[in-house]
C-alpha positions as CSV (number, residue, x, y, z in Angstrom):
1,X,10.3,154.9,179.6
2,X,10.9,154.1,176.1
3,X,8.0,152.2,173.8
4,X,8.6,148.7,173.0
5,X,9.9,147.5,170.1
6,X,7.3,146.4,167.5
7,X,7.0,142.9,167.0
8,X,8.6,141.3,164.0
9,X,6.2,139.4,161.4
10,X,8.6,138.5,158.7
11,X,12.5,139.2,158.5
12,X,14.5,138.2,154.7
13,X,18.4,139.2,154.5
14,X,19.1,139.1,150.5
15,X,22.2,138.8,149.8
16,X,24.1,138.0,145.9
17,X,25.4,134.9,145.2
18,X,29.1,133.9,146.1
19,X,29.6,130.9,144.4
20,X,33.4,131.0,144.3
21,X,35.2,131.1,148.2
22,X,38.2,131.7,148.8
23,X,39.8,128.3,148.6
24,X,38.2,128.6,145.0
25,X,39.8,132.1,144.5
26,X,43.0,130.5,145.3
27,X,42.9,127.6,142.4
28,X,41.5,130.3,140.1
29,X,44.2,132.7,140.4
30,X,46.7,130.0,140.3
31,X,45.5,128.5,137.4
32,X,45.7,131.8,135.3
33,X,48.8,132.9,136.1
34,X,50.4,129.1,135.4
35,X,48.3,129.4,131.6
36,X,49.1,133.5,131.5
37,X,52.8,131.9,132.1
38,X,52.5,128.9,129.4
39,X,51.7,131.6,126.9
40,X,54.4,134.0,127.8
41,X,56.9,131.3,127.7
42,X,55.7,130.3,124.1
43,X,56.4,133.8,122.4
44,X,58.9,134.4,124.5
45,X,60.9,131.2,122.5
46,X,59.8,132.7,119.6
47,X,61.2,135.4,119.9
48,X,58.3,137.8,120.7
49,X,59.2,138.5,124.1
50,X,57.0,141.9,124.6
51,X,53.9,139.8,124.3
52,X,55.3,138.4,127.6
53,X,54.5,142.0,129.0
54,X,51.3,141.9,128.2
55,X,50.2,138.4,129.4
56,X,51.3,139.3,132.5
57,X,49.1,142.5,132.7
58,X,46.2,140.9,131.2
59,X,46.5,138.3,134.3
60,X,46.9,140.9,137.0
61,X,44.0,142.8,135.8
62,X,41.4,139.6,135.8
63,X,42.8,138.9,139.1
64,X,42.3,142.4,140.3
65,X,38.6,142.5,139.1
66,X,37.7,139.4,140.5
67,X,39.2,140.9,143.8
68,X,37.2,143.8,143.7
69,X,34.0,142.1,142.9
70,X,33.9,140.0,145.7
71,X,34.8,142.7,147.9
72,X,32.0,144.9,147.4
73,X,29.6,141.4,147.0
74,X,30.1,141.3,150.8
75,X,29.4,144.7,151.4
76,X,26.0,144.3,149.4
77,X,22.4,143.6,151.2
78,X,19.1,144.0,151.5
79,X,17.2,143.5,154.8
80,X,13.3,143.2,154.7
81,X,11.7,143.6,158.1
82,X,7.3,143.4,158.2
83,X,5.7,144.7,161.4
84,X,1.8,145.5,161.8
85,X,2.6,148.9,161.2
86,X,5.6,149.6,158.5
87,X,7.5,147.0,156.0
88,X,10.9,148.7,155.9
89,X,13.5,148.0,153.4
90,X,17.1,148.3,154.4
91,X,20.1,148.0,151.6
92,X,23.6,148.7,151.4
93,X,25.2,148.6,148.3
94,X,29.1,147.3,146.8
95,X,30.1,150.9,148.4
96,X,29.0,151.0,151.6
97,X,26.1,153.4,151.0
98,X,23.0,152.9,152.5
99,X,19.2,153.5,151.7
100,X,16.5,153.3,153.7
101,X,12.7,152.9,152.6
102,X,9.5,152.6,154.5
103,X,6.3,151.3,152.9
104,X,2.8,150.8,154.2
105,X,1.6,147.1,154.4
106,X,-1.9,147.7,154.3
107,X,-1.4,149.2,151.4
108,X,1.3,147.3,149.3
109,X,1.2,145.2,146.7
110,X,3.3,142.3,145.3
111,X,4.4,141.3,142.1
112,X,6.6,139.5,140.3
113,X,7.0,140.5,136.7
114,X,8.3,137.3,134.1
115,X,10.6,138.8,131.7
116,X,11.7,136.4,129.2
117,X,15.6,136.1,128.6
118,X,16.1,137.8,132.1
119,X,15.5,137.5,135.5
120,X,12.3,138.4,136.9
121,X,11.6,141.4,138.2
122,X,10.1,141.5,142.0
123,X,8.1,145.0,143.0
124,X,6.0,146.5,145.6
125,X,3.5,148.5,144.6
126,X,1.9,151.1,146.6
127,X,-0.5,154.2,145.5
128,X,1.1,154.4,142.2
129,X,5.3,154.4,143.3
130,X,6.9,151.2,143.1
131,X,9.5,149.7,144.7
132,X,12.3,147.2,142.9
133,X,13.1,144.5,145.9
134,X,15.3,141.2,145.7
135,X,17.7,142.9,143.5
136,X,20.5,140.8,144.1
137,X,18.8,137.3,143.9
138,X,18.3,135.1,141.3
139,X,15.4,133.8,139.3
140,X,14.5,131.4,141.8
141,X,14.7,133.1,145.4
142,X,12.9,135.7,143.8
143,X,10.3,133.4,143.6
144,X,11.0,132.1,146.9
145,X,10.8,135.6,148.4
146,X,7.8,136.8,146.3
147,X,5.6,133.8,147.6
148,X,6.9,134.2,151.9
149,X,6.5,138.1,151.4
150,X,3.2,137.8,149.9
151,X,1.7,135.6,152.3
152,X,3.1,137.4,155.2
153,X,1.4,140.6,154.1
154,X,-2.1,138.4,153.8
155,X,-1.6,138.0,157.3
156,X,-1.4,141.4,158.0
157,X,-3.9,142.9,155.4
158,X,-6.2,140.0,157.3
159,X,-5.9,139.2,160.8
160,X,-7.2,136.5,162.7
161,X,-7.9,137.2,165.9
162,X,-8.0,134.6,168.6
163,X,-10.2,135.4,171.5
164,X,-10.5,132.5,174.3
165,X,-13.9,133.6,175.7
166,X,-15.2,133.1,172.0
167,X,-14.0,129.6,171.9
168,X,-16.5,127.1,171.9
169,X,-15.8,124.6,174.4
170,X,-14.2,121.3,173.9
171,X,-16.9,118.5,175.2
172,X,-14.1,116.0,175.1
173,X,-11.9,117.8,177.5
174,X,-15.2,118.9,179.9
175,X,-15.8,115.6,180.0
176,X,-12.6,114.7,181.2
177,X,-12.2,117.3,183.3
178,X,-15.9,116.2,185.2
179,X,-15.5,114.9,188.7
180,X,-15.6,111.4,189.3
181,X,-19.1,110.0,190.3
182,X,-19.4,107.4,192.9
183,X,-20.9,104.5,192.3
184,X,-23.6,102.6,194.5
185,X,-25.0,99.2,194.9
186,X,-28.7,98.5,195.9
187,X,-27.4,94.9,196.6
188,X,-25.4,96.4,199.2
189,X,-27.0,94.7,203.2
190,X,-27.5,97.5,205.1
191,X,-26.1,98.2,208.5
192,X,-29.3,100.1,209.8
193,X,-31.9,98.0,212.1
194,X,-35.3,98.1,210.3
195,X,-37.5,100.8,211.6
196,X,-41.6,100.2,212.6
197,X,-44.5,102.6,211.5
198,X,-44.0,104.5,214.8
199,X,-40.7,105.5,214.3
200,X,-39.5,102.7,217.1
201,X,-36.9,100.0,216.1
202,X,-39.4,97.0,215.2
203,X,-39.3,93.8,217.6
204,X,-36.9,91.2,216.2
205,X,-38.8,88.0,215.2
């Protein structure tokens, strides 16, 4: 019977930023080639028709970066999954290739590092190795991540355990939870004929 899975504490899926889509892509490319054609036309009525050439190159090579870029952007990721036990860090690069690292919780340590002019840089520190994470986010959900990841190892470095029998109990909700009490009158006449000391009914007067 195989074990069960461990339960999941904190789960992040980093991923780099892909500001342009394709629609975007689209006006881009058509946008270059119409000013890569404007400038070919130009030389080209003066005369300098080989610098047509070269316009068009210079075009299909921008395009053809841009192309590959966002192809390998959508390859890229990096999963962060936090159990009690292991905080594992999955990533994929612009390739395909993967990597794999496991780090003790218990034992790791946050920080984000403030370098001036760049972004920030976000590491996990444990017995003297340190491990770069959030490498392909920005400033900002670097932050983001640093402040969720760091309290979501609190939580594991110091658990709070919630036993019911150490409760103490809610007077409110005993309360409420009493029976009802009847209530009695001592106006009430009673029913009973009155009794003498003998224990017989006493004579009616």
């Amino acid at each position: 019977m195989p074990a069960p899975a461990e339960p999941v504490l904190f789960e992040a899926i980093c991923t780099p930023a892909r500001s342009l889509g394709p629609r975007g892509m689209r006006v881009l490319s058509t946008a270059l080639l119409t000013v890569s054609a404007a400038t070919g036309g130009v030389f080209l009525a003066l005369g300098a028709w080989p610098v047509l050439g070269f316009t068009g190159i210079e075009a299909g090579m921008v395009l053809g970066l841009m192309a590959l870029h966002r192809r390998r952007s959508r390859r890229a990721m990096e999963v962060l999954i936090l159990t009690g036990e292991r905080l594992t860090i999955h990533r994929t690069d612009g390739r395909g290739r993967r990597e794999e690292i496991a780090v003790d919780p218990y034992w790791a340590r946050l920080r984000l590092e403030e370098r001036p002019g760049r972004v920030s840089l976000l590491v996990l520190r444990q017995r003297g190795s340190d491990v770069e994470i959030g490498r392909l986010l920005g400033d900002e959900q670097k932050r983001d991540l640093a402040g969720a990841l760091g309290e979501a190892l609190r939580r594991v470095r110091e658990p709070v355990f919630d036993n019911p029998q150490l409760r103490e109990p809610d007077r409110e909700a005993m309360q409420d939870e009493s029976p009802p009490v009847a209530s009695y009158s001592s106006h009430r006449p009673s029913t009973m004929p009155p009794f003498g000391g003998d224990g017989q009914p006493a004579p009616r007067e």
